[in-house]
C-alpha positions as a LaTeX table, in Angstrom:
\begin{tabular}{lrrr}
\hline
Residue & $x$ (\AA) & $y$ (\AA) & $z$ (\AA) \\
\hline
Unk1 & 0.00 & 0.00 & 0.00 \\
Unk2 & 2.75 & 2.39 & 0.37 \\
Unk3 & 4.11 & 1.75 & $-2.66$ \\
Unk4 & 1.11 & 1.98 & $-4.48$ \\
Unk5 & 0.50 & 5.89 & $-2.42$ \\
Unk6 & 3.80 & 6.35 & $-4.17$ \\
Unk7 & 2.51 & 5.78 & $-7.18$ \\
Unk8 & $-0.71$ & 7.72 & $-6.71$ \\
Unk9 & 1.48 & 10.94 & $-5.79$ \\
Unk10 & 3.58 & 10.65 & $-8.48$ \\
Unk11 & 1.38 & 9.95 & $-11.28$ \\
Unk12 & $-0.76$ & 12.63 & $-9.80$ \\
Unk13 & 1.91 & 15.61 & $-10.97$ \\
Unk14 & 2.50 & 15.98 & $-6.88$ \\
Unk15 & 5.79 & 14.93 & $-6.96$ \\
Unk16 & 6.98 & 17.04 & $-9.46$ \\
Unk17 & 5.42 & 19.77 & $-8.31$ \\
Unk18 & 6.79 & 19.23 & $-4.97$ \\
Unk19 & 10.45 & 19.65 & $-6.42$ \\
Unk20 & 9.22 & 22.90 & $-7.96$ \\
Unk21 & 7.87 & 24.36 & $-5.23$ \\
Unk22 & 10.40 & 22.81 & $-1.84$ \\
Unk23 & 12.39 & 20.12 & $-3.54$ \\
Unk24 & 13.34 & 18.84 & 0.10 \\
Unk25 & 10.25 & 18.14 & 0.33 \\
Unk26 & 10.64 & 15.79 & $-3.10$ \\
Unk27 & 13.65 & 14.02 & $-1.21$ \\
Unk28 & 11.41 & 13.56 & 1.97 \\
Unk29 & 9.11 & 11.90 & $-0.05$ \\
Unk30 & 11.43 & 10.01 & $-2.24$ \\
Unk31 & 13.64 & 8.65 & 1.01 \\
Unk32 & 11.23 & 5.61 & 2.72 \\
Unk33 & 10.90 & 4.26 & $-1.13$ \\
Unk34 & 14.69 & 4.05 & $-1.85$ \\
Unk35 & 15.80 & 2.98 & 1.58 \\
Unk36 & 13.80 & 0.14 & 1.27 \\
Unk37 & 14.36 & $-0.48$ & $-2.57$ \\
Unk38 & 18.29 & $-0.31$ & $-1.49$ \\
Unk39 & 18.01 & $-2.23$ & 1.57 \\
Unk40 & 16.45 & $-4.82$ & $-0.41$ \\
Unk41 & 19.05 & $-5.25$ & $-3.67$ \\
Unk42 & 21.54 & $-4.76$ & $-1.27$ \\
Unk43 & 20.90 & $-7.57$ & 0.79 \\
Unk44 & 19.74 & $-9.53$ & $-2.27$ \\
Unk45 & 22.97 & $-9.27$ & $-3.72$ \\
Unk46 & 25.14 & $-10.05$ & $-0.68$ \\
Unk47 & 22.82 & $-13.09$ & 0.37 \\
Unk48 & 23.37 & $-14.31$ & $-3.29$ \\
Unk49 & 27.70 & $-14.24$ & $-3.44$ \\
Unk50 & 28.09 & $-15.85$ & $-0.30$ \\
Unk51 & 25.58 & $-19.15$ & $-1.82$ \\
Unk52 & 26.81 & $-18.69$ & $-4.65$ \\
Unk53 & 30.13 & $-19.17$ & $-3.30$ \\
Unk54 & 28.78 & $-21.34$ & $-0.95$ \\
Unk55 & 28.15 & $-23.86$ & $-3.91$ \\
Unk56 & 24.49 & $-23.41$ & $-4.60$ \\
Unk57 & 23.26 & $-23.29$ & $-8.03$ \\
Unk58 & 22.25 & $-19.67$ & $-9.49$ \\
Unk59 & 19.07 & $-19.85$ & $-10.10$ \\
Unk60 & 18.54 & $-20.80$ & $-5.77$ \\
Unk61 & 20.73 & $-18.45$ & $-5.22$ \\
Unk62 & 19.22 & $-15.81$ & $-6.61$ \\
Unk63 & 16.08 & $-17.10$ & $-5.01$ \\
Unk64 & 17.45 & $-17.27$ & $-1.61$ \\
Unk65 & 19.01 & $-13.54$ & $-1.88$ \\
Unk66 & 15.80 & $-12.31$ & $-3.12$ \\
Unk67 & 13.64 & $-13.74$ & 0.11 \\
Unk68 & 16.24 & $-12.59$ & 2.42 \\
Unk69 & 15.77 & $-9.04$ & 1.07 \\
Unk70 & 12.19 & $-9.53$ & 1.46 \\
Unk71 & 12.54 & $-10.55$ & 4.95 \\
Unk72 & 15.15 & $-7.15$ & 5.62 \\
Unk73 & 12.70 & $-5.21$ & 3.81 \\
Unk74 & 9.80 & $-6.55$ & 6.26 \\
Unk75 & 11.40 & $-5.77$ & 9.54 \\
Unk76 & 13.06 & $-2.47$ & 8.35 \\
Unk77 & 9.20 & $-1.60$ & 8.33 \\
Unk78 & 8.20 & $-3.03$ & 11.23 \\
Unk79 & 11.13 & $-1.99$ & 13.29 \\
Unk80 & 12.03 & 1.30 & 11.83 \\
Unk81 & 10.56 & 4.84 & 11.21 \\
Unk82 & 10.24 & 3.74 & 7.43 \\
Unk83 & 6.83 & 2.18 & 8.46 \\
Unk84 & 5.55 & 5.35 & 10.21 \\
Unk85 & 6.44 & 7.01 & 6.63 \\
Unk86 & 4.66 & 4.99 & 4.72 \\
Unk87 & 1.27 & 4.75 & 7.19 \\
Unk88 & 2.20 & 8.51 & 6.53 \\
Unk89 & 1.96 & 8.45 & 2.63 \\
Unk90 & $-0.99$ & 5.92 & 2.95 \\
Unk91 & $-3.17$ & 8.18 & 5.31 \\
Unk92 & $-2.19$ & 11.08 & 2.98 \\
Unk93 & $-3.23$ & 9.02 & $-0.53$ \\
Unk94 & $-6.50$ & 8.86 & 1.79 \\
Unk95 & $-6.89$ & 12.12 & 2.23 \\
Unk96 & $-6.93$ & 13.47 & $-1.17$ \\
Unk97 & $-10.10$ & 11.53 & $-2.01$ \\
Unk98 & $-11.86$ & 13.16 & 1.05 \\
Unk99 & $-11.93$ & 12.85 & 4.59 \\
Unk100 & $-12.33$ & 9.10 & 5.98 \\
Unk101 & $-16.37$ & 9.31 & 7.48 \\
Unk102 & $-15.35$ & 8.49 & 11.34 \\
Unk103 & $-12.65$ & 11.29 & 11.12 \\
Unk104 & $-14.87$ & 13.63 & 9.23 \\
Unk105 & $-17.55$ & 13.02 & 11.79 \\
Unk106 & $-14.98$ & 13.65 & 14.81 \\
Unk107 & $-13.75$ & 16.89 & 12.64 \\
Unk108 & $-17.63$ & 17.91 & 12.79 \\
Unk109 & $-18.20$ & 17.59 & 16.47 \\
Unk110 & $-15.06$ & 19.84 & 17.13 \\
Unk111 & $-16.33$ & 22.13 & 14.72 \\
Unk112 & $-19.87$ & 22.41 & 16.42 \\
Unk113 & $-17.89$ & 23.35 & 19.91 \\
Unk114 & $-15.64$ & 25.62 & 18.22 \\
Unk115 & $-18.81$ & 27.49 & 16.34 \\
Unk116 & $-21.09$ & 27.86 & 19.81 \\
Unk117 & $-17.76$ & 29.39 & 21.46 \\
Unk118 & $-18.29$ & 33.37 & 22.42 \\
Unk119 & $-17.82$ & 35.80 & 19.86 \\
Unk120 & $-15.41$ & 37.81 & 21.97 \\
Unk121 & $-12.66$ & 34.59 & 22.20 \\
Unk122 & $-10.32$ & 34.22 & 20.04 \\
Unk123 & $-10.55$ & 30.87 & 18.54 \\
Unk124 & $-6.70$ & 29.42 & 17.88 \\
Unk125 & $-6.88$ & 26.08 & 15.98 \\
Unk126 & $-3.55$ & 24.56 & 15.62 \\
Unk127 & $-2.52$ & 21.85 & 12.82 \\
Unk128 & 0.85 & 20.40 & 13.13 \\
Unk129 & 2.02 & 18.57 & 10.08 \\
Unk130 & $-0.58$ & 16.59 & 7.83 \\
Unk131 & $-2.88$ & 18.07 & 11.10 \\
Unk132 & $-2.82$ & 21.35 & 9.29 \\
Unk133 & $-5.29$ & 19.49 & 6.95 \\
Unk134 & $-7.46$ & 18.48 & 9.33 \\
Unk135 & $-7.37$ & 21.77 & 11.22 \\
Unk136 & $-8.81$ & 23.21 & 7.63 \\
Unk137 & $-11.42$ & 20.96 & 7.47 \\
Unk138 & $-12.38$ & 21.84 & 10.93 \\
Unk139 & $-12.53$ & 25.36 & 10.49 \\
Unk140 & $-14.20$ & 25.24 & 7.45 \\
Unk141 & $-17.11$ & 22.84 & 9.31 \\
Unk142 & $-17.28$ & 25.46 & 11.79 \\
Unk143 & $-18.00$ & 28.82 & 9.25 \\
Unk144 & $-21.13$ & 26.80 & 7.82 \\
Unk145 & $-22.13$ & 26.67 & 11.39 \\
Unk146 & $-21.79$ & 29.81 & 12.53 \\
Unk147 & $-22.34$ & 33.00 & 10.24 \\
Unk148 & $-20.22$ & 35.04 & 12.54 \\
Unk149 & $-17.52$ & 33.67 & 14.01 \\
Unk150 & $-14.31$ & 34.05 & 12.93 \\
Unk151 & $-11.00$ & 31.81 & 13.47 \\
Unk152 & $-7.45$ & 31.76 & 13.33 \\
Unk153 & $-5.56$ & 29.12 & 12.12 \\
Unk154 & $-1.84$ & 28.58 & 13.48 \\
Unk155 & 0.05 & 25.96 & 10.52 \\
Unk156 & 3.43 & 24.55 & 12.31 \\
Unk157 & 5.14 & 22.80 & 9.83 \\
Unk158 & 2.15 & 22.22 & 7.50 \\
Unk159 & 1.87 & 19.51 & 5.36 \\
Unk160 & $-1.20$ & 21.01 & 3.56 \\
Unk161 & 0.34 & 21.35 & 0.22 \\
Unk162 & 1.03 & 17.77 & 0.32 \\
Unk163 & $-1.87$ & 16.58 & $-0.21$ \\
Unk164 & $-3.21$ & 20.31 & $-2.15$ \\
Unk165 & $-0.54$ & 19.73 & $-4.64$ \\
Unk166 & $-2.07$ & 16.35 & $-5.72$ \\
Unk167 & $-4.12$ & 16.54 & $-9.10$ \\
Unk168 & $-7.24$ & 14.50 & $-7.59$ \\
Unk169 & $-6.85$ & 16.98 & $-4.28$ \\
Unk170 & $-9.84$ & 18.90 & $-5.50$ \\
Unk171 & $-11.79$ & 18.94 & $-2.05$ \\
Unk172 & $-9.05$ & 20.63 & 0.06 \\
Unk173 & $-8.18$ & 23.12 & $-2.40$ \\
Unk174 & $-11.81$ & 24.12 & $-2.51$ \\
Unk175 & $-12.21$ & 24.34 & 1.44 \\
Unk176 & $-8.62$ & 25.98 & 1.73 \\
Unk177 & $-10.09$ & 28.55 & $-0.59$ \\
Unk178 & $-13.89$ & 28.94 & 1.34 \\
Unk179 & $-11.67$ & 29.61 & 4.04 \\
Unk180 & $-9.21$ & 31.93 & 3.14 \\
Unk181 & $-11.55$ & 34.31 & 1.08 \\
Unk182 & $-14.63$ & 34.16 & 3.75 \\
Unk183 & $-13.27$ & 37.08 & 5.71 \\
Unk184 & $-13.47$ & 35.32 & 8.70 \\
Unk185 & $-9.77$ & 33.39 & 9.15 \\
Unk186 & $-6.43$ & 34.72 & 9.98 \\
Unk187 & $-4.44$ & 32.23 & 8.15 \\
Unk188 & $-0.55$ & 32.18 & 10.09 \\
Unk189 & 2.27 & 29.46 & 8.87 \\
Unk190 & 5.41 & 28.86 & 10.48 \\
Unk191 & 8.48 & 26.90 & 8.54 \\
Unk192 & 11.77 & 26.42 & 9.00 \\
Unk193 & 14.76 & 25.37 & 6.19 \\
Unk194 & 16.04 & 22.83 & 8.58 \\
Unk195 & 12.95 & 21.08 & 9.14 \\
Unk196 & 12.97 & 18.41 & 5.73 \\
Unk197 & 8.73 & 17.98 & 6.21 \\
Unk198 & 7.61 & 21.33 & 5.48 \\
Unk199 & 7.24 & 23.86 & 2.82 \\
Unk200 & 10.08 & 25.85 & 3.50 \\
Unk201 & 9.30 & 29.80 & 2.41 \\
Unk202 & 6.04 & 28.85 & 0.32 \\
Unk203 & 2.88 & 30.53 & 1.03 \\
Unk204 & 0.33 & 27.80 & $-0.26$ \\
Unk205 & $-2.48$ & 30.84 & $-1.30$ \\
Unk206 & 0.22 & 32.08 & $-4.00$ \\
Unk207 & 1.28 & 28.11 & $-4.87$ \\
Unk208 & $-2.25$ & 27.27 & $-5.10$ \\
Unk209 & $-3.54$ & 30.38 & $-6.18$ \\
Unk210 & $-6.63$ & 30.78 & $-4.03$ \\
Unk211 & $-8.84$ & 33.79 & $-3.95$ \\
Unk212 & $-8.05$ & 35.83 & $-0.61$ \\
Unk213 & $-5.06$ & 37.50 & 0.94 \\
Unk214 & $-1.77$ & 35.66 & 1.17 \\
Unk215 & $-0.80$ & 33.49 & 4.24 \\
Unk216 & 1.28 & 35.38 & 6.87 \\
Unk217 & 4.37 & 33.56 & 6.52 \\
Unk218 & 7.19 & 33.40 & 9.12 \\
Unk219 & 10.38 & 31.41 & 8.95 \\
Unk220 & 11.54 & 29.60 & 12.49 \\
Unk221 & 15.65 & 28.95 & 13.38 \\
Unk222 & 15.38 & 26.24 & 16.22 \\
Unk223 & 18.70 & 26.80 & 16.63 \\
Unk224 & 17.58 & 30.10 & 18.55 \\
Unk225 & 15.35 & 27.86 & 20.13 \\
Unk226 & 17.03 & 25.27 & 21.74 \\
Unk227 & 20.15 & 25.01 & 23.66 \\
Unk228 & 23.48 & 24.72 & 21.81 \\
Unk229 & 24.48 & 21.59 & 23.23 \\
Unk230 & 20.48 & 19.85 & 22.72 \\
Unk231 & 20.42 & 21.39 & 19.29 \\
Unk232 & 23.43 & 19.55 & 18.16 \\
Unk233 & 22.17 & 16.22 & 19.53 \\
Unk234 & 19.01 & 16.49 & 17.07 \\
Unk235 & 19.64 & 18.48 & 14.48 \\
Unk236 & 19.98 & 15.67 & 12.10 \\
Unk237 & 17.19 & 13.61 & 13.91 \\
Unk238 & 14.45 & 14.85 & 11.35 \\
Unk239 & 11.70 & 13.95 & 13.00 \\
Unk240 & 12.08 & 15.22 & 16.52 \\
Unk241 & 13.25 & 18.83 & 14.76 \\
Unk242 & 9.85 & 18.52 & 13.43 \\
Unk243 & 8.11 & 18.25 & 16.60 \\
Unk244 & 9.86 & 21.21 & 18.04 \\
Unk245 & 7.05 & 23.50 & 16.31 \\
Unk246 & 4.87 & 22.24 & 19.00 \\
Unk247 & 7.27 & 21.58 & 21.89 \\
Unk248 & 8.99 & 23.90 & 24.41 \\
Unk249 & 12.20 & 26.37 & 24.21 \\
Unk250 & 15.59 & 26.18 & 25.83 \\
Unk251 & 16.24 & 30.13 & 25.25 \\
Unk252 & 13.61 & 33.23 & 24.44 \\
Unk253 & 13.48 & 33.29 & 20.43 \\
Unk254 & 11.06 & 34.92 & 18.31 \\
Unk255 & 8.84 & 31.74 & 17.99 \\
Unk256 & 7.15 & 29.99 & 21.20 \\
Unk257 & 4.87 & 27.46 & 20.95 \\
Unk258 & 3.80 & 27.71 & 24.14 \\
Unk259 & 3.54 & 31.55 & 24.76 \\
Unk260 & 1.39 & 31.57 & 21.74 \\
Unk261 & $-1.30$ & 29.64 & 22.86 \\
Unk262 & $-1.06$ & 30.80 & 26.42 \\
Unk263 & 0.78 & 34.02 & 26.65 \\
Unk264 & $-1.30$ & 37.50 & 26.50 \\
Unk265 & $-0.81$ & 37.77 & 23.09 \\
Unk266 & $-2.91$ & 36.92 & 20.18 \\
Unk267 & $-1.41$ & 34.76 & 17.36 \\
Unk268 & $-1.86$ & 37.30 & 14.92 \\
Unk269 & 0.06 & 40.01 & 17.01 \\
Unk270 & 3.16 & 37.56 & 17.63 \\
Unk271 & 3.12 & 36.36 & 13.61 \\
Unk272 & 3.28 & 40.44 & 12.84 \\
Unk273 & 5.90 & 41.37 & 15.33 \\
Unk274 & 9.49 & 40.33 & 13.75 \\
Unk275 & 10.53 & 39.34 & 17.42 \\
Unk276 & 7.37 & 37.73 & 18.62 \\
Unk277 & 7.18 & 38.16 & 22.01 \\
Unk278 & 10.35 & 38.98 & 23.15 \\
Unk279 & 9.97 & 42.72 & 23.10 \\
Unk280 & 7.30 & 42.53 & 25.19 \\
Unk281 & 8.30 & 40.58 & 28.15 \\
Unk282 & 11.56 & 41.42 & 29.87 \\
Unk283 & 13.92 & 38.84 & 31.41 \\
Unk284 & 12.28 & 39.06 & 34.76 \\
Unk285 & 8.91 & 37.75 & 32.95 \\
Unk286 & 7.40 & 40.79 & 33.55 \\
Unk287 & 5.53 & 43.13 & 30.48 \\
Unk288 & 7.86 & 45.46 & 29.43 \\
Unk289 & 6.70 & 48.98 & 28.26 \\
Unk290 & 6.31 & 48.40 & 24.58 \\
Unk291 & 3.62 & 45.60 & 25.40 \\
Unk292 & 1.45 & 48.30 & 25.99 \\
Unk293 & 0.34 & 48.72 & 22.05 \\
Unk294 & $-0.12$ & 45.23 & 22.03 \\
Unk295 & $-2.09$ & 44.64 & 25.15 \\
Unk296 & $-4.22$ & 48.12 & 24.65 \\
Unk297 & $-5.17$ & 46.43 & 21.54 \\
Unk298 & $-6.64$ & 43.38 & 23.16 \\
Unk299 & $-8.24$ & 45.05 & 25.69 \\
Unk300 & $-10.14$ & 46.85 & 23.46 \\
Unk301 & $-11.94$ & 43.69 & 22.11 \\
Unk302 & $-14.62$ & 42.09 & 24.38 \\
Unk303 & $-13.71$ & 41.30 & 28.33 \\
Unk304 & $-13.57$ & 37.32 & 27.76 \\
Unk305 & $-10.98$ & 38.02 & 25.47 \\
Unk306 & $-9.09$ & 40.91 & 27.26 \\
Unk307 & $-9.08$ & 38.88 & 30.73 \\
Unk308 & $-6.90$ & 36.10 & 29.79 \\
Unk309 & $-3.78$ & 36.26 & 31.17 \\
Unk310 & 0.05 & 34.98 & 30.21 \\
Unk311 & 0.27 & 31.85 & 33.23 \\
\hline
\end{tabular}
């Protein structure tokens, strides 16, 4: 089934278009296939020398090399992150034909919370990853519920033009576009070059070319993030740098997961300010003077809004 979502995405135009538009996103996508073709002719090959100069008779030993690389091949998946890829790549060849019905049905009870919320709250949804699909969906459920209510979503390390950039994705580019020219959704991205499973510097309204202002855009250095010495330990670990969207800081840095879904702030005031939060809170934790702007402008909007504080 992987192998076959491999074929879907490339026959589709998406993988072509994905080395247009973030070709480390190509080689991301590219990597579980040839790791496992290689594992398996390299294993293949070696099995068949050594019975081959065991003795055995070439057409056995090619036989016997070939089900030994089918064996390596099977517990590389089982044992390795190469299986989590390809569930990956499976879900996503999933996804592009529309939303499976118990998922979609989940998607719609969040939605019906998130539409009864009060008007005067902001409403953050959050979509890590392939989640920034489903965080679409969601929000999209939730306008046809609710004729005022308006959202924000926050995209760490979106996968959305994954599945967008497939020919047959025809549903999610037509909810990505209800969303982003109903008036109603603040549409924020965060990327960063050294994370391989995003869409480094690519503002999917623009790649897509939906109706409806572009996507605010900003670009995330973990390395300002983390500690020097952590940072080093997993900067080539690929996938926990692309958890750190959603996990906590070593050091104050322009992008914090954590202050912007807790802090004072709203997400569209940290996304605008080139230093997030930092010129607003001093080293003591305390607001510093030039918060005031900021904070004025929240408590301007309605008092369930204005009373939440940073914790």
């Amino acid at each position: 089934r992987g192998f076959a979502s491999f074929v879907d995405f490339t026959l589709h135009g998406a993988l072509w278009r994905y080395l247009v538009v973030a070709w480390r996103y190509a080689a991301f996508f590219l990597y579980p296939y040839l790791a496992l073709i290689a594992a398996f002719l390299l294993a293949q090959e070696l099995v068949q020398r050594l019975a081959l100069a065991a003795g055995a008779h070439g057409f056995a030993a090619a036989l016997f090399g070939a089900a030994t690389g089918a064996v390596i091949v099977h517990r590389l998946v089982w044992k390795s992150h190469l299986g989590h890829l390809l569930d990956d790549w499976i879900f996503a060849s999933e996804l592009v034909r529309g939303m499976d019905k118990e998922l979609s049905r989940r998607l719609g009870q969040a939605a019906g919370r998130a539409a009864a919320a009060p008007d005067g709250e902001e409403l953050l949804i959050v979509g890590h990853s392939l989640g920034a699909v489903l965080a679409a969906d969601l929000i999209d459920k939730a306008l046809q519920r609710s004729p005022t209510r308006s959202f924000t979503l926050l995209a760490l390390g979106s996968s959305i033009l994954k599945i967008a950039l497939h020919a047959r994705a025809t549903s999610l580019r037509q909810t990505l576009a209800a969303i982003n020219s109903s008036g109603r959704v603040t549409w924020i991205e965060y990327q960063s070059l050294t994370d391989v499973m995003n869409f480094y510097r690519s503002d999917p309204v623009a790649v897509l070319g939906l109706p409806g202002p572009p996507v605010s855009a900003r670009q995330v250095r973990f390395s300002r993030m983390l500690a020097p010495a952590y940072y080093a330990r997993i900067k080539r670990n690929f996938f926990r740098l692309h958890c750190q969207f959603i996990s906590g800081n070593d050091r104050r840095a322009p992008f914090d997961y954590l202050m912007t879904l807790c802090g004072p702030f709203t997400a569209a005031a940290l996304a605008a300010e080139a230093e997030g939060p930092m010129p607003w809170i001093g080293e003591d934790g305390a607001l510093t003077a030039s918060a005031g702007p900021a904070i004025a402008t929240r408590a301007a909007e309605p008092a369930a809004q204005a009373n939440r504080t940073s914790p």
